[in-house]
N, C-alpha and C positions, 0 to 999 in steps of 0.2 A: 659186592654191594647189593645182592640179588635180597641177603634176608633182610638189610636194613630197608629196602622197598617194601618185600613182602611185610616185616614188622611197623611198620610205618603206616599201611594203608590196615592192616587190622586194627591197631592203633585206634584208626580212623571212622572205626563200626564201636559203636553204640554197646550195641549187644554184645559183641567181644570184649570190651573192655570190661562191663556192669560183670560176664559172668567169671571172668578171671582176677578179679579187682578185689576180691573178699579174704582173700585169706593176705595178702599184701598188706591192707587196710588194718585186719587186725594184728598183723604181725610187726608193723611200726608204728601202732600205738602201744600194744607192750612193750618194748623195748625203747621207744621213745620216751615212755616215761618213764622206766626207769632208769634211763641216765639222766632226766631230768632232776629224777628223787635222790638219786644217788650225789650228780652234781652240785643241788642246790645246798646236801645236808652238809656235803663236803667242802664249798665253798663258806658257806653262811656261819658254820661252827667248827669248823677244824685248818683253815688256810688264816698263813699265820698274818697279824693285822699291818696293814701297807704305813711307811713311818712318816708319811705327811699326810696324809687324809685316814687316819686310823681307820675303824670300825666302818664308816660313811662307804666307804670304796667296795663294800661288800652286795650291795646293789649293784654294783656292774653287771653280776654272775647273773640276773636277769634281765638287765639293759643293753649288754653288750650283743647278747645271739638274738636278743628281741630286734633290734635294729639291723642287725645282719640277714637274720632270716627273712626281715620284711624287703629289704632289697631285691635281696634272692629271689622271692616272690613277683616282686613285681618285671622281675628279669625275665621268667617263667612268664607270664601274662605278656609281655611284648613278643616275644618267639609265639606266642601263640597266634598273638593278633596276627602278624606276619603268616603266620601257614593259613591262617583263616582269606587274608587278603590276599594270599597268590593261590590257593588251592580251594578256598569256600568248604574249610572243613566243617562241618558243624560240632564238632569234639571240640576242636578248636574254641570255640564260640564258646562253649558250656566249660570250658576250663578256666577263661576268663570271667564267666559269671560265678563258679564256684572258689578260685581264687583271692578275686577281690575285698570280700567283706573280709576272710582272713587275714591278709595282710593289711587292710586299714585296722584289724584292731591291734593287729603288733605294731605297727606303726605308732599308735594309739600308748601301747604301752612302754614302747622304746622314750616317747616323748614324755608320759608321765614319772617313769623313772629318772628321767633325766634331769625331772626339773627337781624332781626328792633328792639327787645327788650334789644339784646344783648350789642349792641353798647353803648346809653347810661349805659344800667348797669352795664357790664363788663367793657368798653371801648374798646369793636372789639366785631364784628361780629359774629364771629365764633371763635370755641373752639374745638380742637379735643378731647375731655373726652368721656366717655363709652354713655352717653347719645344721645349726637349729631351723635355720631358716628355710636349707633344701629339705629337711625333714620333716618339716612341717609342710612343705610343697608333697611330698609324697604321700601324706597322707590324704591330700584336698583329691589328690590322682586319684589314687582309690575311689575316695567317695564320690569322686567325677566321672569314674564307671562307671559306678553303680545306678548316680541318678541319671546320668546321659540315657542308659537303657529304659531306664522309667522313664522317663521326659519323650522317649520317641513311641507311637503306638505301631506305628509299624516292623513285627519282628526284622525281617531280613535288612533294615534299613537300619535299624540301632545296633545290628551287629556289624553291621560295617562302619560306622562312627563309632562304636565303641573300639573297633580294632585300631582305627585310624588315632586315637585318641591312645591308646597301649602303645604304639608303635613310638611314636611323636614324643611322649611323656620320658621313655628310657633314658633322653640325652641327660635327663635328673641326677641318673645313675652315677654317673663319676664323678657328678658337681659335686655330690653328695661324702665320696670316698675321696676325692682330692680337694678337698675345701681346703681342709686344715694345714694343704702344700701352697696351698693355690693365695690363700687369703689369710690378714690377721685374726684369729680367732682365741679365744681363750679354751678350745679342746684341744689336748694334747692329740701328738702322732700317732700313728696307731703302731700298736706294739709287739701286733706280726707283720708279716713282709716274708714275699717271699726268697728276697735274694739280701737278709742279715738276720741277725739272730736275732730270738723276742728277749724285747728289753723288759720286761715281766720274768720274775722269781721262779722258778718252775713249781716249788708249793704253788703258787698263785695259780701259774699257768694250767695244769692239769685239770683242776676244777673245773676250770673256765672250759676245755677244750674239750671236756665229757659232756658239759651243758651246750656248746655248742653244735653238736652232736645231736643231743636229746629232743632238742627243740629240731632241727632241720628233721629226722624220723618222724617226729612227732605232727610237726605241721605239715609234714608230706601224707602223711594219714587222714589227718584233716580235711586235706585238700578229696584228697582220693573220695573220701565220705561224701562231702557235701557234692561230689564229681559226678556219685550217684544215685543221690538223691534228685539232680537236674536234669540227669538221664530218663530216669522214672516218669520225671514230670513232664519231659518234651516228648517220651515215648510213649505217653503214657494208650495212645489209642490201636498199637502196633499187640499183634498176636502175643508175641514173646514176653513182650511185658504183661498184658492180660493175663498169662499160664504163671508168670514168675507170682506175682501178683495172689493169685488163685491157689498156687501152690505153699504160699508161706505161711 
């Protein structure tokens, strides 16, 4: 366990992270997107058309990892708030401010895809069922970082209401992934699982699971970016940054 400490508490430096974090950064934003490009072209015009929701069900291939990955994310922001609230890491802190607005805008896009799916399938938009509904709460989560931290002027005090508020928010998480067990809803089950086989075509599937991919790289890149741009900005009166700064 000696390196997950030691890897953990460098982790935890600023400066460690900013000057090993560049080539990571750019190495899963290329290959994030292109499994996104590769995905989307492979979904969107070559998987063959689903025989009750034709054409329409071709949106998923960006609804599906969009709503996944913003889970994901907000999974990532709770683990954080947590090391923040028993260790005061300030990484910590700056991963939930750099995380956040990403994942309210998949959030964002999870939702507005969904409602462009919904129309033809349902016939409306929108649905108030435990599904739509948790996910539409995850996104208010987000944005209830972001302005929690504006609303408070004191830094170290909004970081710990903002952690407090990551932490608390999680229990969303499974309301979100077992609604459709849990409650009547007009979203189907979901069609991997890990212990049966997907009920998805494997044409279908594939697309879907290279996009699922692309996006999780991709927004991991994302994250990473905006990870260091917050750094800069909170570091910004420290030596190391001044020389990085100086030197670019």
């Amino acid at each position: 366990m000696g390196w997950f400490t030691t890897t953990f508490h460098k982790m935890g430096s600023p400066r460690f992270f900013y000057g090993g974090s560049r080539p990571w950064m750019i190495g899963l934003y290329l290959v994030g997107l292109a499994l996104i490009l590769l995905g989307s072209v492979w979904g969107l015009g070559f998987a063959p058309t689903e025989r009750y929701q034709a054409d329409s069900f071709r949106i998923l291939y960006v609804h599906a990892p969009a709503a996944h990955v913003a889970e994901a994310v907000y999974v990532g922001i709770a683990i954080a708030g947590l090391v923040f609230l028993v260790w005061r890491m300030k990484m910590a802190d700056m991963v939930i401010q750099a995380a956040a607005p990403i994942g309210m805008i998949l959030t964002g896009a999870a939702l507005a895809t969904g409602i462009i799916w919904g129309i033809p399938t349902w016939g409306k938009g929108w649905v108030w069922d435990a599904r739509t509904v948790s996910v539409l709460l995850l996104f208010f989560l987000f944005f209830g970082l972001i302005a929690l931290r504006q609303a408070i002027p004191n830094e170290n005090r909004a970081a710990l209401a903002v952690a407090i508020l990551a932490v608390v928010g999680v229990v969303n998480i499974p309301i979100i992934k077992y609604s459709v067990d849990w409650f009547t809803t007009l979203h189907q089950p979901a069609s991997l699982t890990l212990d049966d086989r997907p009920t998805i075509a494997l044409a279908m599937l594939w697309p879907l699971l290279v996009n699922f991919l692309g996006f999780y790289l991709f927004v991991g890149a994302s994250i990473i970016g905006a990870l260091r741009v917050r750094i800069l900005e909170r570091e910004q009166e420290t030596d190391w940054v001044l020389r990085t700064v100086k030197e670019a």
